[in-house]
N, C-alpha and C positions, 0 to 999 in steps of 0.2 A: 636318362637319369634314374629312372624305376628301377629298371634292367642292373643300373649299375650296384645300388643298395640293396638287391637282392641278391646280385652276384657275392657282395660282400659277407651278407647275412648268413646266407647258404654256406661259402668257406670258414667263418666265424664258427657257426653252429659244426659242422664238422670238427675243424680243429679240438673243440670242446669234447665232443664226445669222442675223439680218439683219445686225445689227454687224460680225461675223465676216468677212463677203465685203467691206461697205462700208468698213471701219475698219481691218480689218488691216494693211496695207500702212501706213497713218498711223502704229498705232502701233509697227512696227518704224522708222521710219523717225526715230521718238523716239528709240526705242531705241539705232538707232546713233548718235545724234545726244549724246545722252547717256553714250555709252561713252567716244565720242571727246572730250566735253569732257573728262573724266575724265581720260583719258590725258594728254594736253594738259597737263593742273595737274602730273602728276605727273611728265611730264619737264621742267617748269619748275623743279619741285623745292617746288610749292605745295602744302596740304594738301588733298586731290584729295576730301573730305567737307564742307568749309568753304562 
């Protein structure tokens, strides 16, 4: 049962740190991408959650 949650942990913690270096940068780049739509609606005066 140890074995097995640690086997999981271990493949968890890897996936992470490969994602991490590969992916990050994408998903900030969401992020601001998403902020800005947001803003956008809201100085249009649109309901900025719709």
């Amino acid at each position: 049962m140890l074995t097995t949650i640690a086997i999981i942990l271990i493949v968890l913690w890897l996936l992470g740190l490969v994602t991490g270096y590969t992916m990050g940068w994408f998903i900030h780049i969401l992020l601001v991408v998403a902020i800005a739509m947001i803003l956008i609606r809201v100085i249009r005066g649109e309901n900025p959650l719709k």
